[in-house]
N, C-alpha and C positions, 0 to 999 in steps of 0.2 A: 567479625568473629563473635561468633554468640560465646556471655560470660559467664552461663553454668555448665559448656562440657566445652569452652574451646576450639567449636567444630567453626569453621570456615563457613561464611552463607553468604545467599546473592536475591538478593530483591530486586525484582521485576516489575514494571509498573505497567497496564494498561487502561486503556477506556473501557467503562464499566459496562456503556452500551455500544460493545462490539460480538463480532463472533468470534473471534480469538479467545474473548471472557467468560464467552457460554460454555463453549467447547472446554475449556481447560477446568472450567467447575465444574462441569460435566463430568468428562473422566477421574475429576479426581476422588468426587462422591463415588464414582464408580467401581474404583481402585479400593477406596476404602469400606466402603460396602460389600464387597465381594473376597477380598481380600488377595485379589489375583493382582499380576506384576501387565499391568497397559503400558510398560516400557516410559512412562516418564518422572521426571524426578518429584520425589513426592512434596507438598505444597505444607510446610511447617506452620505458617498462619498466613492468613489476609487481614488486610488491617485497609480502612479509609483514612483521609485526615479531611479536616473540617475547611479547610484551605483550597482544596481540591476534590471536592466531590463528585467529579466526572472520574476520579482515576481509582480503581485500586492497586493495591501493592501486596503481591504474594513473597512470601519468606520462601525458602529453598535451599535445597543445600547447596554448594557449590564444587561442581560436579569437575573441573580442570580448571587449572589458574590461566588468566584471559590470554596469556601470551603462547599458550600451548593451542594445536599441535605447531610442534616448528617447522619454519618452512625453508627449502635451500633454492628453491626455485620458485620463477615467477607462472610455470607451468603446474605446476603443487595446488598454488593459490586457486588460480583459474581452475581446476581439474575439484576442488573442494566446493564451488559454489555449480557446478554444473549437473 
């Protein structure tokens, strides 16, 4: 929970030299340069630590709490990754 408005956030951590890393810095300069909606959640900060300098870590908002959507079936689940 960020402690100047309370809002809910989820930090994400990947390797710096991947294409998962290019691509999402990619769109997100792109989202914010242009100012159009590329449909993802928008990226509040990236931060390294010095500990780990293969990873970064982007701030986000946190877009459903992890236990949502719920599921009553084992075919729900399956039908969600497919």
């Amino acid at each position: 929970m960020r402690k100047s408005d309370g809002k809910d956030l989820a930090i994400m951590n990947m390797r710096r030299k991947s294409y998962e890393y290019d691509i999402l810095r990619h769109v997100d300069e792109a989202q914010k340069s242009s100012g159009k909606d590329h449909h993802i959640a928008p990226i509040l900060e990236c931060f390294e630590d010095d500990r780990e300098p293969d990873l970064a870590f982007f701030v986000m908002p946190l877009l459903s709490k992890y236990y949502l959507p719920g599921f009553e079936t084992i075919s729900e689940v399956i039908e969600l990754f497919q």
